[in-house]
C-alpha positions as a LaTeX table, in Angstrom:
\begin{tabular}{lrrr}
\hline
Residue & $x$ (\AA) & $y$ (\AA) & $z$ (\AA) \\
\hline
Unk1 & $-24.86$ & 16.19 & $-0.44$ \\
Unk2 & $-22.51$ & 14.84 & $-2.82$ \\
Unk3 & $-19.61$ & 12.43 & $-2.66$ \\
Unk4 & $-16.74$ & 14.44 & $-1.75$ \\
Unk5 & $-18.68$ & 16.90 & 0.64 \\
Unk6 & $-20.13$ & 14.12 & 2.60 \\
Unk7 & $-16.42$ & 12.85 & 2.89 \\
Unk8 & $-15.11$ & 15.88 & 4.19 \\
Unk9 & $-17.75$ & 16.12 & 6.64 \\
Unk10 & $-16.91$ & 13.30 & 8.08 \\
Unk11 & $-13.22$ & 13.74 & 8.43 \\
Unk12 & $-13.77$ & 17.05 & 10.36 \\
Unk13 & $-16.03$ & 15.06 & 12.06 \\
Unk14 & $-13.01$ & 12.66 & 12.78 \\
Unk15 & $-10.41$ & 15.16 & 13.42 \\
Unk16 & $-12.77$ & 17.43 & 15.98 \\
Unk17 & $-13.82$ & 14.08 & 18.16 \\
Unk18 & $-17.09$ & 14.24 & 17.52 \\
Unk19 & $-16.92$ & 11.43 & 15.33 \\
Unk20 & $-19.00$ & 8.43 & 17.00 \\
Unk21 & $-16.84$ & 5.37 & 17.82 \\
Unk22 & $-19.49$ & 2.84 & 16.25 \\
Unk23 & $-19.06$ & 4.43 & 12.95 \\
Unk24 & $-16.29$ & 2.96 & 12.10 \\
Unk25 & $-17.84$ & $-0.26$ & 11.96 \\
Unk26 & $-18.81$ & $-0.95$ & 8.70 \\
Unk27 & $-21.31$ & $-3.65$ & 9.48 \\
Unk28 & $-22.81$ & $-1.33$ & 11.80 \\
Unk29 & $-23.18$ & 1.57 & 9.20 \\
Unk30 & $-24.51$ & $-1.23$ & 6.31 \\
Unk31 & $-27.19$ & $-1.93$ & 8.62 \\
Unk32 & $-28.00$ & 1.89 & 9.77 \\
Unk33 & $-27.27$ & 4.47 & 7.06 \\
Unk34 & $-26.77$ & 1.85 & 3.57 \\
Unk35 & $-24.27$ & 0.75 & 1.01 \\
Unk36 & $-23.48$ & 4.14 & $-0.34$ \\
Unk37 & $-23.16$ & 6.12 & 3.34 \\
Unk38 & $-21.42$ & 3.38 & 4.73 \\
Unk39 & $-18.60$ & 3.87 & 1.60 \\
Unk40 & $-18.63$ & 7.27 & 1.86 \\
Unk41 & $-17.58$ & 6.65 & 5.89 \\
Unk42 & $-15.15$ & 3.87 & 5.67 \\
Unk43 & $-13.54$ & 6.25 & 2.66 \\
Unk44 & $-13.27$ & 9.07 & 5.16 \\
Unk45 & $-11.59$ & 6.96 & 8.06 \\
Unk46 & $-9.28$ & 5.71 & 5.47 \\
Unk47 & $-8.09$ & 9.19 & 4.03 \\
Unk48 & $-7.45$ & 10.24 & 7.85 \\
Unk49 & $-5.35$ & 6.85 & 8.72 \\
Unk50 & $-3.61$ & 7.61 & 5.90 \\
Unk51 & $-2.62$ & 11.26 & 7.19 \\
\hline
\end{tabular}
């Protein structure tokens, strides 16, 4: 999956509520999913605060 898909993916994920809470914590997604998964989330929640 590359950059921008996985971005969009997680914005609908965002905008449908089906986004998990403990996500957004970017500590949390460090230690879970890794550096690049965990930019590719906190760039997501970022594009949608900016919305």
């Amino acid at each position: 999956m590359n950059y921008l898909a996985a971005v969009n993916r997680v914005s609908e994920l965002i905008r449908t509520s089906k986004f998990d809470s403990k996500l957004r914590n970017e500590n949390y997604c460090k230690a879970n999913f890794g550096g690049h998964a965990t930019q590719v989330i906190m760039d997501a929640v970022d594009s949608l605060k900016i919305q």
